[in-house]
C-alpha positions in Angstrom: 50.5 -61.4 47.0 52.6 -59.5 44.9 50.8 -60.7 41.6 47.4 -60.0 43.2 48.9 -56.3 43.7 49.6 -56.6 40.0 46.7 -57.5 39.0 44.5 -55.0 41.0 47.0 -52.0 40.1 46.4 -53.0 36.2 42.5 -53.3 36.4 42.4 -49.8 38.5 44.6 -48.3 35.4 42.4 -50.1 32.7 39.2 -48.5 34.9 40.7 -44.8 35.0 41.5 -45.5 31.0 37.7 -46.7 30.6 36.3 -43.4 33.0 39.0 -40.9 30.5 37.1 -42.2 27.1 33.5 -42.5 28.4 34.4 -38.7 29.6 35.7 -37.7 26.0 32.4 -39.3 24.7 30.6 -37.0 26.5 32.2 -34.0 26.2 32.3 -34.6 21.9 28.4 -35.3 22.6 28.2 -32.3 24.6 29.7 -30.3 21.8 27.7 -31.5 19.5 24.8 -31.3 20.8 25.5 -27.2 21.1 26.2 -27.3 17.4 23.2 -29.2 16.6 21.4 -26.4 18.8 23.5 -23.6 17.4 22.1 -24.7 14.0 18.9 -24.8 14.9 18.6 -21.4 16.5 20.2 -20.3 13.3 17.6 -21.7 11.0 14.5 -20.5 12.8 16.1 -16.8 13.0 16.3 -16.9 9.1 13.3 -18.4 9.0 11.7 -15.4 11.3 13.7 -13.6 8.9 12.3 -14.5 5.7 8.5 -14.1 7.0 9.3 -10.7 7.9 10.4 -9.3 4.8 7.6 -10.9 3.2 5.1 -8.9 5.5 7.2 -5.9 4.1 5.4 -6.6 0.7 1.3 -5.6 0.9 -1.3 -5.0 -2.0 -3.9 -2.8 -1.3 -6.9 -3.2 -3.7 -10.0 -0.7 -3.8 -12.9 -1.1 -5.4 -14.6 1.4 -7.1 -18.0 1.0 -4.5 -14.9 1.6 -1.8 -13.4 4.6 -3.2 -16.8 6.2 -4.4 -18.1 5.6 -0.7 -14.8 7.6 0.4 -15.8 10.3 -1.9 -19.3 10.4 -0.9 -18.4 11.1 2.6 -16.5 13.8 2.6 -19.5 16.2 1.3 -17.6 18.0 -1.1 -20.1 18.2 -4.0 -21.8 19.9 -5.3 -19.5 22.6 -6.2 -19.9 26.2 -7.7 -17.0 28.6 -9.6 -18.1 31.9 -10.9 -16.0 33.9 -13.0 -17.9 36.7 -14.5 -20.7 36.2 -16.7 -20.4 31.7 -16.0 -21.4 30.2 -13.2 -20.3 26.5 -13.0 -21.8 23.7 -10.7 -19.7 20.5 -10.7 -21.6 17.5 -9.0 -22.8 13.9 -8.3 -19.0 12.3 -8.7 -18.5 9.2 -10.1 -15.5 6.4 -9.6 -14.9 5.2 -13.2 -11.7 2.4 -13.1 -10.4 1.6 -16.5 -8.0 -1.6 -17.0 -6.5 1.0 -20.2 -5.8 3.6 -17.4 -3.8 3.5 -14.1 -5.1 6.7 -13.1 -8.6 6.9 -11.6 -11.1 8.3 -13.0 -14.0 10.9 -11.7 -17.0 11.5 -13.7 -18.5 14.5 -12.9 -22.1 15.9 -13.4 -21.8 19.8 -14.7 -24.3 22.6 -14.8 -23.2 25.8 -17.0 -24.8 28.8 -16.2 -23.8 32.0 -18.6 -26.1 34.7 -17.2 -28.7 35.6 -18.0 -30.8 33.1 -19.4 -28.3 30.4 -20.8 -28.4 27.2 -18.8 -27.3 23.7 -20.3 -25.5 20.7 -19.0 -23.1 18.4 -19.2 -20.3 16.1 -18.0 -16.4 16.1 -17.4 -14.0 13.2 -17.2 -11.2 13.6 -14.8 -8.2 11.3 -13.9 -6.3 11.8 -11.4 -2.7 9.8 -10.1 -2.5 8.1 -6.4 0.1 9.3 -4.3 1.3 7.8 -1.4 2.6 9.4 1.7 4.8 6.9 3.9 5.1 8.9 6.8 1.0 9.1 6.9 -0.2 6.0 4.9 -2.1 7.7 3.6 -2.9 7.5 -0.2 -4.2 10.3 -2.1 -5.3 12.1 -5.6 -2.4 14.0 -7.2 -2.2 16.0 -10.4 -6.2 15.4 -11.6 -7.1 16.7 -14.9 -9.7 17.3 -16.9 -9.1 14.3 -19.3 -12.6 14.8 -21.4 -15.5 17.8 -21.9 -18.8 17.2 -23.5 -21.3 20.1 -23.0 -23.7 20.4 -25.7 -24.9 23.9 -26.8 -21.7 25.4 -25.1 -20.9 28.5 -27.0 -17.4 28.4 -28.3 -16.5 31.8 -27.0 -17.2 29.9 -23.8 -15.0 26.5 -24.4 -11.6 27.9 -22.7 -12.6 29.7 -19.5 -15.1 26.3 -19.0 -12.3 24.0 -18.8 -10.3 26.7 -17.1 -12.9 26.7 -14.3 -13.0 22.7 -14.3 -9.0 22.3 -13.9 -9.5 24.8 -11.0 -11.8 22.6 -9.3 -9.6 19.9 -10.2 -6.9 21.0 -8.4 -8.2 23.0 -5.5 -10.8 20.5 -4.4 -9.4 16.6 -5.9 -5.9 16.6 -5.0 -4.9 16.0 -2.1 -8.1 13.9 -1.3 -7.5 10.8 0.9 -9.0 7.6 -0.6 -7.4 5.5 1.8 -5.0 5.6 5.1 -3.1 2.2 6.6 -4.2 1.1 9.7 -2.3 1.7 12.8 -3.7 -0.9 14.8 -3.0 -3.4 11.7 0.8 -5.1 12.1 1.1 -6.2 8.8 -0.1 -2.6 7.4 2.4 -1.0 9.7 5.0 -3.2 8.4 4.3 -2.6 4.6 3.8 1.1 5.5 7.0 1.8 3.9 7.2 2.8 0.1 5.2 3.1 -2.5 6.5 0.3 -5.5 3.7 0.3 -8.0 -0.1 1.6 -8.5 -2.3 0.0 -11.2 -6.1 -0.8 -12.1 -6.3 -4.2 -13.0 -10.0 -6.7 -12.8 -11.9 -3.3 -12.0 -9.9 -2.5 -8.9 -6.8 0.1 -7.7 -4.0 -2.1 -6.9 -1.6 -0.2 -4.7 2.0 -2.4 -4.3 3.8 -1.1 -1.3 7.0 -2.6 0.6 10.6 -3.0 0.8 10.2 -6.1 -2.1 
């Protein structure tokens, strides 16, 4: 009897031996498994991470049929500048991009008056830089100038208060134009509607660069 006592008494410690190392199994599983999760989580936050900044990068491109179409809508042109005995008319703009140039370009139709019986025509080349206005999006002409003149039969007595007149017009009616604004309802616009990074006409179109990258 006594040896059947034994013998029980040593299988029941062997069993509570067995039941303590099945339970440390599970608990290093358990642990683990957390740090399997842990890693996981970890991965597809830097992941989420990554794709994020990336939105934070956006190139804008405008063609020259998008910005002209801009232009055309506002119904600014024609328009006239007298200063004494000149009238000017500037009209008919023109987006010109040049892949030499990263400002854009405005051709503009002129009509000289010089009273009273001079009137001859012509055309003026302006450029102007894009600016870009984070709080806004919005992206617009800054600092035009007249980059070219050609007005055959002008009088030479004339030349100066012509171009006068024409970087006038430049700057009271160009700059500040908006050619484009980033759309609210757009996320990755929104996202990328941080700062400006580059501006450049390249294959005929504006390239705007904008983001934190």
């Amino acid at each position: 009897m006594s040896d059947l006592n034994y013998y029980l008494g040593h299988c029941r410690g062997r069993a509570n031996s067995c039941t303590h190392y099945l339970d440390r199994i599970k608990y290093v599983a358990h642990l683990r498994t957390l740090k399997v999760n842990f890693i996981s989580n970890l991965i597809q936050r830097i992941v989420k991470l990554i794709r994020g900044l990336l939105t934070l990068s956006y190139t804008l491109e405008l063609s020259e049929q998008q910005i002209q179409k801009r232009i055309d809508s506002l119904g600014i042109f024609p328009v006239k500048n007298k200063r004494r005995l000149l009238t000017v008319i500037a009209s008919d703009p023109k987006i010109a991009l040049s892949n030499t140039d990263d400002r854009l370009g405005i051709e503009l139709d002129l009509k000289v008056q010089i009273r009273p019986i001079i009137s001859i025509t012509g055309h003026v080349m302006m450029q102007a830089a894009v600016d870009y206005d984070a709080t806004s999006g919005e992206f617009r002409l800054d600092d035009p100038r007249v980059s070219d003149l050609q007005i055959k039969g002008l009088p030479g007595e004339y030349a100066n208060v012509v171009r006068e007149i024409l970087e006038a017009i430049a700057v009271g009616v160009l700059s500040g134009i908006t050619i484009y604004q980033f759309q609210s309802d757009d996320k990755y616009q929104s996202m990328a509607k941080r700062l400006l990074k580059k501006v450049a006409v390249e294959d005929d179109r504006l390239k705007i660069k904008v983001g934190l990258l």
